[in-house]
ChimeraX commands (.cxc) that place a marker at each C-alpha (Angstrom):
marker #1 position 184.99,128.28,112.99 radius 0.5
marker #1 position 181.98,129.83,112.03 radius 0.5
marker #1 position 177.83,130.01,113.14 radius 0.5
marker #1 position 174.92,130.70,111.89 radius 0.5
marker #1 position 172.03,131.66,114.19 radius 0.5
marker #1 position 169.36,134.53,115.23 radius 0.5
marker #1 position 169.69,137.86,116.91 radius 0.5
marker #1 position 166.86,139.21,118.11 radius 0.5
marker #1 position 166.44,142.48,118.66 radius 0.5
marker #1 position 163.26,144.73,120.59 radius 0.5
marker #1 position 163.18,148.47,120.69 radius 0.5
marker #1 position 160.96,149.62,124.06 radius 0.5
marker #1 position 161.32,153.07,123.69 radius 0.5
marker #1 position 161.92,155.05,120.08 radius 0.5
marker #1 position 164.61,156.72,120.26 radius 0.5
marker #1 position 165.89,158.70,117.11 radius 0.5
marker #1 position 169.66,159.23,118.11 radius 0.5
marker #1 position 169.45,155.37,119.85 radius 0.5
marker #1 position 167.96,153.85,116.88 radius 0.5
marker #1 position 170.51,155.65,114.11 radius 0.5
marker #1 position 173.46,154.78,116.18 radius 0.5
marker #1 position 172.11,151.18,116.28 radius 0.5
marker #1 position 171.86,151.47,112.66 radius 0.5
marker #1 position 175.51,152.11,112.60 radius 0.5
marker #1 position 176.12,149.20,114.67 radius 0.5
marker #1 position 174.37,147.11,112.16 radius 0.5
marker #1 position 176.40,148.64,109.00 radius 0.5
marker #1 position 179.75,147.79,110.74 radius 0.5
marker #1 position 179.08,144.39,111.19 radius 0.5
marker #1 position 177.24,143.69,108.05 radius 0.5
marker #1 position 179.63,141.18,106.75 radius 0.5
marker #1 position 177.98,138.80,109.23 radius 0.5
marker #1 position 174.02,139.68,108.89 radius 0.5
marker #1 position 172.72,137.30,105.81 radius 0.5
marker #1 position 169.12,138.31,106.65 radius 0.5
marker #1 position 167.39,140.73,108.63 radius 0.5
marker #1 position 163.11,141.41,109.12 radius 0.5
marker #1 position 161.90,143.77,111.23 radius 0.5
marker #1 position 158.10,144.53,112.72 radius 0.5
marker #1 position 157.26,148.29,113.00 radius 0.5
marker #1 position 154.78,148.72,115.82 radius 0.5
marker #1 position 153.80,151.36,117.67 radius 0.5
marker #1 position 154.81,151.05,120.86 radius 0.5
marker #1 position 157.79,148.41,120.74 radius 0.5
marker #1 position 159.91,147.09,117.41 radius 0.5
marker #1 position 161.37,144.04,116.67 radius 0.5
marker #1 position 164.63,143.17,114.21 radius 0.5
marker #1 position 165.20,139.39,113.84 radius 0.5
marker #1 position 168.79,139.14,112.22 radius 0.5
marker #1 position 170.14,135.71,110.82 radius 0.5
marker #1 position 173.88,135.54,111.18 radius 0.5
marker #1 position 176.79,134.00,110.00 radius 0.5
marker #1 position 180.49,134.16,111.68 radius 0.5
marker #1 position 182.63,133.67,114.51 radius 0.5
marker #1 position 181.64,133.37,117.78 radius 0.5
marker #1 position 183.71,136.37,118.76 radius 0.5
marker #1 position 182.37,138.30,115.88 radius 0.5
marker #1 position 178.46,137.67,116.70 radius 0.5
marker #1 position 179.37,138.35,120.56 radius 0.5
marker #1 position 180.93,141.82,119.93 radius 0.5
marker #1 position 177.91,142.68,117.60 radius 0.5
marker #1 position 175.74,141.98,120.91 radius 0.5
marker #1 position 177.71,143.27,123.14 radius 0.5
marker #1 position 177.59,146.33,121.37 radius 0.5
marker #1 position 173.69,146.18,120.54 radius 0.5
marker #1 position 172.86,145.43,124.38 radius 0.5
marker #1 position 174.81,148.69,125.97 radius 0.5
marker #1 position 171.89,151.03,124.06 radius 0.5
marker #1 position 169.38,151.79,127.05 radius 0.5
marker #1 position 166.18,151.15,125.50 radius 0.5
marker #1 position 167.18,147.91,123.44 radius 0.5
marker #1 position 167.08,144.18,124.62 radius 0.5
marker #1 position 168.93,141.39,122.54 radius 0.5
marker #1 position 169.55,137.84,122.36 radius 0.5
marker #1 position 171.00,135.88,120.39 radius 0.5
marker #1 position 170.80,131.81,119.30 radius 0.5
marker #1 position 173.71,130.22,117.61 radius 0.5
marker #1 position 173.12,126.71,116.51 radius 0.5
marker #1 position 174.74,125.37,113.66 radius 0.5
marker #1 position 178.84,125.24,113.36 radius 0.5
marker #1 position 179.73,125.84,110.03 radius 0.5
marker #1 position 182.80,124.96,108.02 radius 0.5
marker link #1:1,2 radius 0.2
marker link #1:2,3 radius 0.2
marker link #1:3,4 radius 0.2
marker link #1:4,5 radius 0.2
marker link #1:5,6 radius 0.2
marker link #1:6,7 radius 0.2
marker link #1:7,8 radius 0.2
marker link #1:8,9 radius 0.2
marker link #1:9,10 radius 0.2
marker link #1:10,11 radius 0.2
marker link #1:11,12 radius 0.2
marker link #1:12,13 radius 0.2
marker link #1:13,14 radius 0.2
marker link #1:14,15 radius 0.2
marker link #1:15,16 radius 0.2
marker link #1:16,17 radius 0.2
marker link #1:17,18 radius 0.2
marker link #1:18,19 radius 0.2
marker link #1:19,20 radius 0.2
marker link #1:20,21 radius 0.2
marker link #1:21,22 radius 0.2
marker link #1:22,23 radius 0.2
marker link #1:23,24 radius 0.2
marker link #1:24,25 radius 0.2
marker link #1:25,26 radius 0.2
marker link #1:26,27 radius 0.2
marker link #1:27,28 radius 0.2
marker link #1:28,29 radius 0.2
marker link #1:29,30 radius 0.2
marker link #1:30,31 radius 0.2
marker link #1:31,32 radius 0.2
marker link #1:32,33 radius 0.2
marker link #1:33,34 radius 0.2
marker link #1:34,35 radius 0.2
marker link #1:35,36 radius 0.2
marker link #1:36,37 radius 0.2
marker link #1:37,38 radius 0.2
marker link #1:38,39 radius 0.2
marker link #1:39,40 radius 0.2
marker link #1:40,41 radius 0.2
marker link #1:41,42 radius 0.2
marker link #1:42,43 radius 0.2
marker link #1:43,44 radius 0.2
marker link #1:44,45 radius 0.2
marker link #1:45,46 radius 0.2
marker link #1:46,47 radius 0.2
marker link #1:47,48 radius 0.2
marker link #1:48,49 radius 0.2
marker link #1:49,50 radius 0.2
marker link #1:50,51 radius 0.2
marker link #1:51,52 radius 0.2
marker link #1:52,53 radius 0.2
marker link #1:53,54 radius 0.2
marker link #1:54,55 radius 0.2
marker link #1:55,56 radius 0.2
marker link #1:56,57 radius 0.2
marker link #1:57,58 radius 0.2
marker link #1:58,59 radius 0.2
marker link #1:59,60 radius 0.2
marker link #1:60,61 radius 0.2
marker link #1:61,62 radius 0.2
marker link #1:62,63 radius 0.2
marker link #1:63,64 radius 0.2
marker link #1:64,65 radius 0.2
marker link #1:65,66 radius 0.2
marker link #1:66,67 radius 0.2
marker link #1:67,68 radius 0.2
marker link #1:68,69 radius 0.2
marker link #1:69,70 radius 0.2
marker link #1:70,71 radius 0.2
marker link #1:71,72 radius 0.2
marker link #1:72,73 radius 0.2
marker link #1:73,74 radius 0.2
marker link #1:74,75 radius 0.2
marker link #1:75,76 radius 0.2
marker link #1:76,77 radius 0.2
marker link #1:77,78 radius 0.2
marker link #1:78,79 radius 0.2
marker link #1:79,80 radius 0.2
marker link #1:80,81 radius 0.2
marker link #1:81,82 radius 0.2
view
């Protein structure tokens, strides 16, 4: 059963090597990201990604995203779709 919802994503620190690998998270799971927008900013960036799959597929993208040091995620999954 799949969901759609938001990932949001904040980078406190830039990082290049944290920020490419995190990159590479993205690309491996990009059969679930329908949308994606991110704010540059100087000190801190933010990536809002809407996302469609299984629960188990969404949670292993996060899990993965929230073991790099200087990035924070959540996520909101609302909608169960057939």
């Amino acid at each position: 059963m799949k969901k759609i919802g938001v990932v949001g994503i904040v980078i406190t620190q830039k990082n290049k090597e944290e920020i490419l690998a995190m990159q590479a998270v993205l690309g491996e799971f990009s059969d679930i990201i329908v949308g994606r927008m991110g704010i540059p900013r100087e000190d801190v960036n933010a990536i809002a990604l809407i996302v469609e799959g299984t629960v188990e597929r969404i949670s292993a993208l996060t899990g993965k995203l929230g073991k790099f040091e200087n990035i924070s995620v959540k996520s909101a999954l609302a909608v169960t779709m057939e």
